[in-house]
C-alpha positions in Angstrom: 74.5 109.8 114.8 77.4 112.1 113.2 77.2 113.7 110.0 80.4 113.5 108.3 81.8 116.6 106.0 79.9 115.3 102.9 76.9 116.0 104.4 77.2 119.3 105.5 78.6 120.6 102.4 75.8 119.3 100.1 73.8 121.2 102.7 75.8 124.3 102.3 75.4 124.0 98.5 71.4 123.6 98.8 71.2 126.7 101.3 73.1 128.1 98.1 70.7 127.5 95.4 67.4 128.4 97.4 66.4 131.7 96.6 66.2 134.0 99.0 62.7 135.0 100.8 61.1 138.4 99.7 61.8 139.5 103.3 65.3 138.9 102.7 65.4 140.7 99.2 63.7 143.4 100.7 65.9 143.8 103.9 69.0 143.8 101.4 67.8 146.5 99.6 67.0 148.4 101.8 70.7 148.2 103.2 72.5 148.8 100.3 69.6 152.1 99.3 70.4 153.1 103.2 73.8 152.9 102.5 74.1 155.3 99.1 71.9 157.4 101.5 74.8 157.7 103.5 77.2 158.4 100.7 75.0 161.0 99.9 74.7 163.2 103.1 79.0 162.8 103.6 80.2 166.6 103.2 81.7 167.1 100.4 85.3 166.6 101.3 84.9 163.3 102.4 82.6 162.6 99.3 85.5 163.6 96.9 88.0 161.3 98.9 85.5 158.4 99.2 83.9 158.5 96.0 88.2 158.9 94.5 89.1 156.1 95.9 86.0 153.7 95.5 85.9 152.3 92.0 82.2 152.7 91.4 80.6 152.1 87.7 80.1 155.5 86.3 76.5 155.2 86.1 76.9 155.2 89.7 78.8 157.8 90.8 76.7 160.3 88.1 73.4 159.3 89.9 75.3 159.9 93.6 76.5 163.5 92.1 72.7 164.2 91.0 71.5 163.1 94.2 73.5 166.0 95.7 72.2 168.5 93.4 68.4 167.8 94.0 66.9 169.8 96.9 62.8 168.7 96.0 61.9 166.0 98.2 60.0 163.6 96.1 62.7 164.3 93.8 65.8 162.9 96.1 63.4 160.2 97.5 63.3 158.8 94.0 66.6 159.2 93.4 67.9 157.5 96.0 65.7 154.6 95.1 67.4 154.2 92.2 70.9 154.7 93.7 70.1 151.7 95.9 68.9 149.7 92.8 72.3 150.7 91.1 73.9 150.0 94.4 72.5 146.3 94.4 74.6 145.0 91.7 78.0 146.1 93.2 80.0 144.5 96.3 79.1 146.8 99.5 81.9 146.1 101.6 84.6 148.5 100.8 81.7 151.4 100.7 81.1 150.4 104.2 84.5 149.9 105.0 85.6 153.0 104.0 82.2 154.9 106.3 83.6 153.0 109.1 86.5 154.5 108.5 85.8 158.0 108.1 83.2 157.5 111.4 86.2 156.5 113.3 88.4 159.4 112.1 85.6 161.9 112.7 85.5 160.5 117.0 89.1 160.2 117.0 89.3 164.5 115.7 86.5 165.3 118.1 88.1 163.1 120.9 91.6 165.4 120.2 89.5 168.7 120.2 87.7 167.9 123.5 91.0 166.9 125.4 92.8 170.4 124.0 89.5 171.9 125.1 89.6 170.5 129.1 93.5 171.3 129.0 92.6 174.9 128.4 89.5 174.8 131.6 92.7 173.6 133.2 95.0 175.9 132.7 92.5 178.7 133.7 91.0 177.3 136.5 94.0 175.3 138.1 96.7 177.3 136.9 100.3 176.8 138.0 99.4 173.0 139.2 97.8 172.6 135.7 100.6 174.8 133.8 103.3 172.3 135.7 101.8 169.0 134.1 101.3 170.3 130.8 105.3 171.6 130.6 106.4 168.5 132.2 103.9 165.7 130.0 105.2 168.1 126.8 108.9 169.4 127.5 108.9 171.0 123.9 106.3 173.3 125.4 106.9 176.9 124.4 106.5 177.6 128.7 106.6 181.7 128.6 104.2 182.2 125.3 101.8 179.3 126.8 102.3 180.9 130.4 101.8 185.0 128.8 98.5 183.4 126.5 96.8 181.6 129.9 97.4 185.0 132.2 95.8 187.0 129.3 92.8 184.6 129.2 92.0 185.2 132.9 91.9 188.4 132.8 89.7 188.6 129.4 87.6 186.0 131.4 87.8 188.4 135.0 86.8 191.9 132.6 84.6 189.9 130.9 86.1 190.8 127.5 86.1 188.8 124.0 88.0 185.2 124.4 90.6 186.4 122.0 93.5 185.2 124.2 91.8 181.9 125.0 91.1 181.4 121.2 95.0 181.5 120.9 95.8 179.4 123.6 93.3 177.0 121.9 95.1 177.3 118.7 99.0 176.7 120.4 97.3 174.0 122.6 96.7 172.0 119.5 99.5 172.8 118.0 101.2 171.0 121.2 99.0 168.0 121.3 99.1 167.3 117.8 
């Protein structure tokens, strides 16, 4: 036996008007207080951006601004309960968008620092084969300040003295691979 299109959509209608379990009330809240939770540990650069370009009812974003301010435990606990019952009445999406967003930019940033960081291990432990690659991968290379800033770090490394060389060729690393 088939069901034709009728059938399904008076279906989709009744799912519609049931009301939802307590489970599932519960579970929601819980995601949307879990989520101004989240809003509220973001630093506060990427609070300011966020909460700039989110339009959030006013009530709102005073109680997120609050929450920030409050340091007693009981305190912040309670406000963020009524964050998440602020939070219930809005559409989620774009906040979590816009986390998933930041959470990707915040890898991609860390993913850049970590390949500058094992170009610089490179170029002090391979050294010309290392130095080679880098000036041929980036021909705009500055080659004799990179080459003077990586003989400098070995021998701060072989005296054992502050990195202050290797903190430079850091810096004109990422410069390069930016």
């Amino acid at each position: 036996m088939t069901t034709n299109d009728g059938d399904r959509e008076m279906s989709n209608e009744n799912e519609a008007l049931e009301p939802k379990s307590k489970q599932q009330q519960k579970r929601e809240a819980e995601a949307v207080q879990a989520l101004g939770t989240a809003l509220v540990r973001l630093p506060a650069t990427h609070f300011d951006v966020l909460v700039g370009r989110l339009v959030l009812p006013e009530q709102l974003r005073e109680a997120l601004m609050e929450c920030r301010a409050i340091k007693a435990h009981e305190g912040r606990r309670r406000q963020l309960q009524y964050i998440g019952k602020l939070m219930r009445g809005i559409d989620a999406a774009p906040i979590q968008q816009m986390l998933a967003e930041l959470a990707r930019d915040g890898h991609a940033a860390s993913a850049r620092l970590h390949d500058i960081e094992r170009w610089r291990e490179r170029l002090l432990a391979d050294g010309d084969e290392a130095f080679k690659e880098l000036v041929q991968t980036r021909p705009e290379a500055n080659a004799a300040q990179l080459r003077k800033l990586v003989v400098a770090a070995r021998k701060e490394l072989a005296q054992n003295q502050p990195p202050r060389a290797a903190r430079m060729l850091f810096k004109c690393l990422r410069e390069l691979l930016a």
